[in-house]
C-alpha positions as CSV (number, residue, x, y, z in Angstrom):
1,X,206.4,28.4,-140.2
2,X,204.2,30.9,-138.7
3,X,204.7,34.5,-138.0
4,X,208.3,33.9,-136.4
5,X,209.2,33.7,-139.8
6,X,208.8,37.3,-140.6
7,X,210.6,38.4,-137.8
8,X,213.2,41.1,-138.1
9,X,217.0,40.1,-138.4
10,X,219.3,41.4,-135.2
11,X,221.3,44.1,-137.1
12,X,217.1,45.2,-138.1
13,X,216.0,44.7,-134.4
14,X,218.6,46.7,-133.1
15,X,218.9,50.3,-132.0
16,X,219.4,52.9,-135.2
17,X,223.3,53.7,-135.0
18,X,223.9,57.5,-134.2
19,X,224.6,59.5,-137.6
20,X,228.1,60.1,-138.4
21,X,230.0,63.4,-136.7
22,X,228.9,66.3,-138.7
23,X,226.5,64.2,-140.9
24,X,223.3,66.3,-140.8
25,X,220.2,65.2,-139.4
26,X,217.1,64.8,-141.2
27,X,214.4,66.9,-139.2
28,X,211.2,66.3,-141.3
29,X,208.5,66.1,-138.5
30,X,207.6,62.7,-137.2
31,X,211.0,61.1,-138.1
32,X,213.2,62.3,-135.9
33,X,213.7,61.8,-133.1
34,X,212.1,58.3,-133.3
35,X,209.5,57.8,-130.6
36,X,209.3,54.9,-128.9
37,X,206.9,52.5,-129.3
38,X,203.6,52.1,-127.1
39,X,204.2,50.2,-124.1
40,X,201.2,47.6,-125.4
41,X,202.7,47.9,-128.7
42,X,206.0,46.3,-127.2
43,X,204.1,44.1,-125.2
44,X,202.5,42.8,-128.3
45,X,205.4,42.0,-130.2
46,X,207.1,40.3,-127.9
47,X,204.6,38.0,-127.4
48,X,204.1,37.2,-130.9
49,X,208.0,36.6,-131.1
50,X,208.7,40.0,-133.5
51,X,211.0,41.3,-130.9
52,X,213.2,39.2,-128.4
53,X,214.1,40.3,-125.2
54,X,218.4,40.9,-124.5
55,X,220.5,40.3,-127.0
56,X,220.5,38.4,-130.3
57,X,220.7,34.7,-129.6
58,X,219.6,32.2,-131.7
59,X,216.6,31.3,-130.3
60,X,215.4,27.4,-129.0
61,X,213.8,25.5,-132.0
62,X,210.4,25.3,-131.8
63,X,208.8,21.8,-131.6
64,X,205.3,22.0,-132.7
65,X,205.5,19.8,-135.2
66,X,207.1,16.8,-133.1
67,X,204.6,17.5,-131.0
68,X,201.9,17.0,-133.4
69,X,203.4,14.3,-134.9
70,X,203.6,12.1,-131.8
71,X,199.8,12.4,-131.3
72,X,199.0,11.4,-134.5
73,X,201.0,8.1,-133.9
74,X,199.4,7.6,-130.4
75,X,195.8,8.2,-131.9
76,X,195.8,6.7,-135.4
77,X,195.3,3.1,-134.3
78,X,192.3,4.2,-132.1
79,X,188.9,3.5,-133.0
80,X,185.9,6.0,-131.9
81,X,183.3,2.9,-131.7
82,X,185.4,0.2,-129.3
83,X,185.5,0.7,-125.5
84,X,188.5,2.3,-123.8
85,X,188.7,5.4,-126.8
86,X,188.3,8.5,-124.5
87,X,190.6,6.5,-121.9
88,X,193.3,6.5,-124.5
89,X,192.2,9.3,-126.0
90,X,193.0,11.3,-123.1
91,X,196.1,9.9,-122.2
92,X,197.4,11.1,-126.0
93,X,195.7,14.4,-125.5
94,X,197.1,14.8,-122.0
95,X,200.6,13.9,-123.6
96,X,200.2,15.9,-126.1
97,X,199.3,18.8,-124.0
98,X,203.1,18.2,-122.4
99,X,204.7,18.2,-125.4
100,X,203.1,22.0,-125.9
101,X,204.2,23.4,-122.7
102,X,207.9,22.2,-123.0
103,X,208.6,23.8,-126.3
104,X,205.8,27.0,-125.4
105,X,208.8,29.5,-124.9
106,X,210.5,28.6,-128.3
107,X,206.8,28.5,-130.0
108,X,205.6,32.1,-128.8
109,X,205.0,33.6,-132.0
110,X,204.1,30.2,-134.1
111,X,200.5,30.3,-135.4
112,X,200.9,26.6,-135.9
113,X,201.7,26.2,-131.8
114,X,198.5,28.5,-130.5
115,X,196.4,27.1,-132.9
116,X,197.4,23.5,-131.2
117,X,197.3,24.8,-127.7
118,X,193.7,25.7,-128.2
119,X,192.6,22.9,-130.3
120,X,193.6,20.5,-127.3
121,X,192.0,22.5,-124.8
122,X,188.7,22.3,-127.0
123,X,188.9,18.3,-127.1
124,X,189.8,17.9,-123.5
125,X,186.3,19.6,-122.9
126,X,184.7,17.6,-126.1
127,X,185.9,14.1,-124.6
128,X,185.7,15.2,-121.1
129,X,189.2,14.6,-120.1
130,X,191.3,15.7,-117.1
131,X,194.4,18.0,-117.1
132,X,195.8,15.7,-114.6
133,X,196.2,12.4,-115.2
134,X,198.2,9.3,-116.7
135,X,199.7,10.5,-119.7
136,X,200.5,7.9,-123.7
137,X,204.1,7.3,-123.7
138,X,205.8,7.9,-127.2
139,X,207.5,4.6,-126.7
140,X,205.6,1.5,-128.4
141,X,207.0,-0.7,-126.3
142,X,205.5,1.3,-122.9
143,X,202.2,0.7,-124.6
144,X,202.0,-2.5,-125.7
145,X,199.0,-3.9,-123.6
146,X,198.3,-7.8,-124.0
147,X,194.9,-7.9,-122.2
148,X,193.7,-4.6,-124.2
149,X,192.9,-5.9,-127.6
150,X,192.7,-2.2,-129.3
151,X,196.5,-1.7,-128.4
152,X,199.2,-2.6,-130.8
153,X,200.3,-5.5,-129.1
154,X,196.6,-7.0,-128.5
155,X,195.8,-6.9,-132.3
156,X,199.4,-8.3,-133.1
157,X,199.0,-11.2,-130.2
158,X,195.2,-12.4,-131.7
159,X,195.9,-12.1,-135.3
160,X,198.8,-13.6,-134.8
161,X,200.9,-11.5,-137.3
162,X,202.2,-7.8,-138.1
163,X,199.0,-6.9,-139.2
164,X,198.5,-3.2,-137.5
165,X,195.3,-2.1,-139.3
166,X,192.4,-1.2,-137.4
167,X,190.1,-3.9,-136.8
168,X,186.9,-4.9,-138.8
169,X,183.8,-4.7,-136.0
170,X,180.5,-7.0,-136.2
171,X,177.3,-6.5,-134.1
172,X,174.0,-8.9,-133.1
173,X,171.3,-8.2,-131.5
174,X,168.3,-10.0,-130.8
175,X,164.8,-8.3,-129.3
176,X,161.4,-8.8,-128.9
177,X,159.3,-11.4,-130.8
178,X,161.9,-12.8,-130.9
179,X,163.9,-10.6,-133.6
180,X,167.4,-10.9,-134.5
181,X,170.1,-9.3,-136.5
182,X,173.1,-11.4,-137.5
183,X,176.6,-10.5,-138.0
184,X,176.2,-10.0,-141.6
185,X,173.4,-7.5,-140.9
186,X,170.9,-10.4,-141.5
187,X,167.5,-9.1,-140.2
188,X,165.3,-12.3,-139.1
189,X,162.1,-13.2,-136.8
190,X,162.2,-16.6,-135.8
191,X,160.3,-18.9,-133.3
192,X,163.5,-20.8,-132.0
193,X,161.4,-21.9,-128.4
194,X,163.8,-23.1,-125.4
195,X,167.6,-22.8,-125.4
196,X,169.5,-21.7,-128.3
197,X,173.0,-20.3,-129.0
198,X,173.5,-17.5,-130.4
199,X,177.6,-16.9,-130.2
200,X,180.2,-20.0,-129.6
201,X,183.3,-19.6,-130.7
202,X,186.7,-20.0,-129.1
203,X,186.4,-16.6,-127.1
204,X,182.6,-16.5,-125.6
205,X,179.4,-18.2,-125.7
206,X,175.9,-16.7,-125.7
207,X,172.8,-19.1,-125.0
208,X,169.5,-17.3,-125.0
209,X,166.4,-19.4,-123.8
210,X,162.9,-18.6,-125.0
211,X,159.5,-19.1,-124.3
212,X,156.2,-18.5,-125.5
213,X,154.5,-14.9,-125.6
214,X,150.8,-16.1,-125.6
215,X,148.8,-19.0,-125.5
216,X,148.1,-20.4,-128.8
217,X,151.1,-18.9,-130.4
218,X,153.6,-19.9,-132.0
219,X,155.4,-16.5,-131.0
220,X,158.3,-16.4,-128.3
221,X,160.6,-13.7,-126.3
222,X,164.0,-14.5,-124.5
223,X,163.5,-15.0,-120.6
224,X,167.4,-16.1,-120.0
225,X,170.1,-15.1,-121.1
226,X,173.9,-17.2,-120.2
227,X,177.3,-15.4,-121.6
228,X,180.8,-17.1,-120.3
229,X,183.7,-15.6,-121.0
230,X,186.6,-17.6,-121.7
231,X,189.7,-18.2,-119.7
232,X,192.2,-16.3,-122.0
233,X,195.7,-16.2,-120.5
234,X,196.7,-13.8,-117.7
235,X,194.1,-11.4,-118.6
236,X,190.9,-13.3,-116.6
237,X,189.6,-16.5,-115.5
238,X,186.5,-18.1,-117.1
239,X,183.6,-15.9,-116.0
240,X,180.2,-16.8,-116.1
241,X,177.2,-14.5,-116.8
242,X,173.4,-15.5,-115.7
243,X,170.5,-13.3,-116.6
244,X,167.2,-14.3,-116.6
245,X,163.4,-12.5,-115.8
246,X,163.3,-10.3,-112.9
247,X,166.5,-11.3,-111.7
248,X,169.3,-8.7,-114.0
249,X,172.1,-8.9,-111.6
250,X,175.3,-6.4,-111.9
251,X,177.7,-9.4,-111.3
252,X,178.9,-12.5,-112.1
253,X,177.4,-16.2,-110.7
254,X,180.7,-16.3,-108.6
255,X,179.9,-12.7,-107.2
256,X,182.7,-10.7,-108.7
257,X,182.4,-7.9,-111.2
258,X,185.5,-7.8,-113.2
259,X,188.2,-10.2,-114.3
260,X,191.8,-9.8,-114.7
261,X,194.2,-8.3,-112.2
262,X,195.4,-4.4,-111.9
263,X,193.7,-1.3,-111.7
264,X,192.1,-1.7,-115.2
265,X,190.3,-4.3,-115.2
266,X,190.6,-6.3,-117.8
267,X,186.7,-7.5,-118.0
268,X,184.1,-5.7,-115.7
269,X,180.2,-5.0,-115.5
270,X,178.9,-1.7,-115.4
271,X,175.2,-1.3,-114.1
272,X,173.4,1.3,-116.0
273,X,169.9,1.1,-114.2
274,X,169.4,-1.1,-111.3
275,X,167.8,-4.7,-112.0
276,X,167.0,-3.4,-115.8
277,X,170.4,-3.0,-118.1
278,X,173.9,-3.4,-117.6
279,X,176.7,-3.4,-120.0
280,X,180.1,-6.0,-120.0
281,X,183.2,-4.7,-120.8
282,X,185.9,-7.4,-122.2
283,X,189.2,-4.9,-123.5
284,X,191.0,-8.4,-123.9
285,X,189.1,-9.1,-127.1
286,X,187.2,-6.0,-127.4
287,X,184.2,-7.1,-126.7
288,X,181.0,-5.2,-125.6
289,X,177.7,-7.0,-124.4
290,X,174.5,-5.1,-123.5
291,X,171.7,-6.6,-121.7
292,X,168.0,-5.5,-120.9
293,X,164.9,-6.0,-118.9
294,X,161.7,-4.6,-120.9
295,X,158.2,-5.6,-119.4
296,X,158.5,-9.8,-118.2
297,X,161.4,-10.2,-121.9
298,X,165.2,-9.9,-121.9
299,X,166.9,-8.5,-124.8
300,X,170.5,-8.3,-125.8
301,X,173.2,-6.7,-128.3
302,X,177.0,-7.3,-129.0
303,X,179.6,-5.7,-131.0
304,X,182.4,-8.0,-131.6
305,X,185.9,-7.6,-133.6
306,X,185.4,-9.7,-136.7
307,X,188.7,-11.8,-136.1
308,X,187.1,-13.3,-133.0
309,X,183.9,-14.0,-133.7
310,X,184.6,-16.0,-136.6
311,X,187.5,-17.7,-135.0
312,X,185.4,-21.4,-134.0
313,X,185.3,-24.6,-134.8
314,X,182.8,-26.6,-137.4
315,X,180.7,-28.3,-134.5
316,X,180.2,-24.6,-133.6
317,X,178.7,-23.8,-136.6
318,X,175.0,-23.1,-134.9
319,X,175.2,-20.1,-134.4
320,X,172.6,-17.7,-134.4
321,X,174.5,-14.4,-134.8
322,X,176.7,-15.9,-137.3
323,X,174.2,-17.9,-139.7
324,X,170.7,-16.8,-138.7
325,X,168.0,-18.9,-137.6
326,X,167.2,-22.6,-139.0
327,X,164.6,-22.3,-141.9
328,X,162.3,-24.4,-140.0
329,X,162.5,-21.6,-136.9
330,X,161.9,-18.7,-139.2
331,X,158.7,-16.4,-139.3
332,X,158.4,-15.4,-142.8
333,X,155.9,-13.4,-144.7
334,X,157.5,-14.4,-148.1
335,X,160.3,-11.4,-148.2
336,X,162.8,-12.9,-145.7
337,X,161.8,-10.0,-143.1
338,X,158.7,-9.3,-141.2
339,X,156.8,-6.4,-143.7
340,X,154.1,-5.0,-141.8
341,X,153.7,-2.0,-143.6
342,X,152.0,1.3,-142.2
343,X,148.7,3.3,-143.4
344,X,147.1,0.5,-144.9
345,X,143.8,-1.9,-143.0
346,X,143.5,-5.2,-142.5
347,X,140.5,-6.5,-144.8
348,X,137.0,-6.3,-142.7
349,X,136.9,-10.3,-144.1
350,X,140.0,-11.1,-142.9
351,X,139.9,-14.8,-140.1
352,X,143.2,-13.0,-138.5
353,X,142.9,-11.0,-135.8
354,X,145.1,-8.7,-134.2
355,X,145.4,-8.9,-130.7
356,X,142.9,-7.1,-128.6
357,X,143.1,-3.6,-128.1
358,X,145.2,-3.2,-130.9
359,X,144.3,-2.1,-134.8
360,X,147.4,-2.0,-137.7
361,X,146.7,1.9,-137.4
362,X,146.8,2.4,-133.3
363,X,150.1,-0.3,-133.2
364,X,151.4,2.1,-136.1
365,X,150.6,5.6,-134.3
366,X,152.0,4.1,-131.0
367,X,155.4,2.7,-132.2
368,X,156.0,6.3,-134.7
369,X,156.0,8.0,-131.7
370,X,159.1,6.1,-130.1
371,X,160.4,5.2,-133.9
372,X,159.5,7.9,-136.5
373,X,161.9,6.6,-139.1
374,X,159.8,3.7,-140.4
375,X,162.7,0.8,-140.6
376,X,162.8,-2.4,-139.4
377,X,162.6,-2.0,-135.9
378,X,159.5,0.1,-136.0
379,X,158.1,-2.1,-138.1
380,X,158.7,-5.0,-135.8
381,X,157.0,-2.9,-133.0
382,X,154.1,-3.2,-135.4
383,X,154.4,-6.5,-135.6
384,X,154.7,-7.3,-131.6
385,X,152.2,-4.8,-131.0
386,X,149.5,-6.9,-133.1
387,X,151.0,-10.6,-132.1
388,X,151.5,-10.2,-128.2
389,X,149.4,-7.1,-127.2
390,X,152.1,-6.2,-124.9
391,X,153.1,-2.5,-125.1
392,X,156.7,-3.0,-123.3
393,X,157.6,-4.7,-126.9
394,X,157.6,-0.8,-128.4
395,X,160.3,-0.1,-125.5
396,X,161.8,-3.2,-126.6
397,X,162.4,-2.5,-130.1
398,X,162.9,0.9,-129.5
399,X,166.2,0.3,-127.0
400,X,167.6,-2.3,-130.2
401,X,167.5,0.6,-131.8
402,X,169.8,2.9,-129.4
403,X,171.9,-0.4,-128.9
404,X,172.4,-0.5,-132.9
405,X,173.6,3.6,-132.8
406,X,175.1,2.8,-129.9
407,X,177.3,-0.5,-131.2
408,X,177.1,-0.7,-134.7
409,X,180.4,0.4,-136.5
410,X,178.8,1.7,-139.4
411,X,176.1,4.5,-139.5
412,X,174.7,3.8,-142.8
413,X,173.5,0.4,-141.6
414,X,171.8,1.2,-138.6
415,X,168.7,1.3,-140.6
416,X,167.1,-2.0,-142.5
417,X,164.4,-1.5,-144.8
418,X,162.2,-4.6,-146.2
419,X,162.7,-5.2,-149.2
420,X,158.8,-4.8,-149.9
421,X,158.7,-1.5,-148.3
422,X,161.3,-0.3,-151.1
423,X,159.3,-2.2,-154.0
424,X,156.3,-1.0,-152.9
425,X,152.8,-2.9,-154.2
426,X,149.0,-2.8,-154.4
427,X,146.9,-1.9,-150.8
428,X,145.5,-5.6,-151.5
429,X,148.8,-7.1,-151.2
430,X,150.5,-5.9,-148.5
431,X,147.3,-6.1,-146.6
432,X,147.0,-9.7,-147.6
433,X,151.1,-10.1,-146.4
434,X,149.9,-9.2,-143.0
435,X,147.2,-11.1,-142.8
436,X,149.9,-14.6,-143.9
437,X,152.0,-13.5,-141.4
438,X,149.9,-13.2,-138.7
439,X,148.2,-16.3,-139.4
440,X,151.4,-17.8,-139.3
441,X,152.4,-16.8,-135.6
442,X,149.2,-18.2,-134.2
443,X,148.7,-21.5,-136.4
């Protein structure tokens, strides 16, 4: 492999024997004597292994390929999208890296072995990871990690067999008027006024409380939001998460901001932006919850291995991340999603009005800007815009949007379009499905 493969034999590499006594020489010019080669010549192929220094030993195996192959077995479980990747990534890399510099002498003129050495030194800088550091053991048994749920061991321990697959990842999110997206990528606007749960299975429980928006609506936003974490062996204690308007705090109600003993914490908050978002880590069931402050509204998204969140009872089956909102809670304009579509005006007849200081074509022009592809989420920015008059719900929907990229596992459902965006229909229609729906939110 590589070009130490075409390297000469020793009886090839070694000096021409003298001709015989009385042989004659052959004097043609520029074969005789043999010059010697360029000092940079020599240089050159001794560094790409053509030449070897001494005499002819059999030179050390090179071990690329163990090398390689070890990473591969350290990174192939890891997934891009759950927390702790560039943590473990790093490690492997930094292992890895080892590996390179122990066999580097016997690997001087493998292609295979500089290609490697710079190919890690390109994902150190991609992944921003240290030279020096804690380093992945080759050893499965070194890395098996209870309270880390991406390990080996942690998706052995909660599936509760030798499944080693990677695992399946859900997301919910829930915004704005207020707006949610299931599990099952379940896009719904619902009125659901005072406490409601979103997630409560045998892991965590979320319980979002909501109030109204305006006066004489029937339209809410989130002003609380509880999370506890469940007690879950030695990895942490029950901890209990209280957010609610004006009061975003980058700890837990019992003051402390992780869970679990060690140096890695098992669960711990991370404050992104004082008073207005922070983010909970949970590697023991590889779980990640953002929350946000936008304007006097909470909002909240949470990506969740699939295993977990469906692992509850049947008294917990209300759950609004898992089977949407009740029918009777539901905002619905007849299409199961909230359709207001773009470049077309209300009727000059119509009884509803949109909120004060707000047209379908100025709620439209100011929510493109932040949202230019026109998907859900813009389209619910619409929809705020016109029902609440309150512009922090375009910085609302527009932040769901970043969690989604952020948190969803699958890029090619970060978008949602309505279904009567992709059926299209007659200016008279759509304009008259705006007009139900608004009429519906303040009746």
């Amino acid at each position: 492999m590589g070009v130490r493969a075409a390297a000469p034999s020793c009886a090839a590499a070694a000096a021409p024997a003298p001709a015989a006594a009385g042989a004659e020489q052959d004097r043609r010019p520029g074969l005789w004597p043999p010059s010697p080669p360029p000092p940079l010549l020599l240089l050159l192929l001794l560094s790409l292994g053509l030449l070897h220094a001494g005499d002819c030993q059999q030179p050390a195996q090179c071990r690329i390929q163990k090398c390689t192959t070890d990473f591969v077995s350290l990174t192939s479980h890891l997934n891009s999208a759950t927390d702790g990747f560039d943590s473990d990534f790093c490690k492997a890399l930094r292992a890895y890296a080892g590996c390179t510099q122990r066999t580097s002498k016997a690997c001087r003129g493998n292609l295979v072995y500089h290609s490697a050495v710079l190919g890690i030194s390109d994902l150190m800088s991609q992944r921003n990871c240290s030279k020096d550091g804690p380093t992945s053991s080759t050893n499965p048994e070194v890395t098996h990690d209870p309270c880390n749920y991406h390990s080996h061991g942690g998706v052995r321990e909660h599936r509760g067999g030798g499944d080693q697959s990677p695992p399946n990842y859900l997301f919910c999110g829930l915004f704005g008027d207020p707006h949610l997206r299931t599990f099952r990528d379940h896009f719904q606007t619902c009125k659901v006024e005072g406490a409601w749960p979103l997630i409560d299975n045998n892991y965590l429980s979320v319980q979002v409380t909501n109030v109204p928006v305006v006066p004489g609506s029937s339209a809410t936003a989130t002003n609380k939001i509880t999370i506890i974490f469940k007690a879950h062996h030695e990895c942490t204690d029950q901890k209990v998460y209280q957010a609610v308007t004006d009061d975003l705090p980058a700890a837990f109600v019992d003051g402390t901001t992780s869970g679990g003993d060690g140096d890695v914490k098992s669960l711990h908050i991370v404050e992104k932006e004082s008073g207005r978002y922070v983010e909970m880590h949970a590697r023991y069931i590889g779980t990640t919850v953002f929350v946000r402050q936008l304007g006097r509204y909470l909002t909240l998204a949470i990506r969740m291995p699939e295993d977990l969140a469906m692992s509850y009872e049947e008294s917990q089956d209300l759950q609004l991340c898992v089977n949407g909102c009740p029918l009777s809670e539901c905002i619905d304009d007849g299409q199961g999603q909230v359709s207001a579509i773009l470049g077309h005006s209300l009727p000059r007849t119509t009884s509803a009005q949109a909120w004060p200081g707000y047209t379908l074509e100025t709620a439209s022009t100011q929510c493109h800007e932040k949202m230019p592809v026109k998907d859900i989420y813009f389209q619910s920015c619409v929809f705020d815009l016109l029902t609440t008059g309150d512009a922090n719900f375009t910085a609302a929907a527009h932040s769901a949007l970043e969690d989604v990229e952020a948190l969803h596992p699958r890029k090619e459902r970060w978008h949602i379009f309505p279904s009567s965006s992709r059926a299209g229909g007659s200016h008279l229609s759509v304009a008259l499905g705006l007009t139900c729906l608004i009429l519906t939110v303040f009746l």
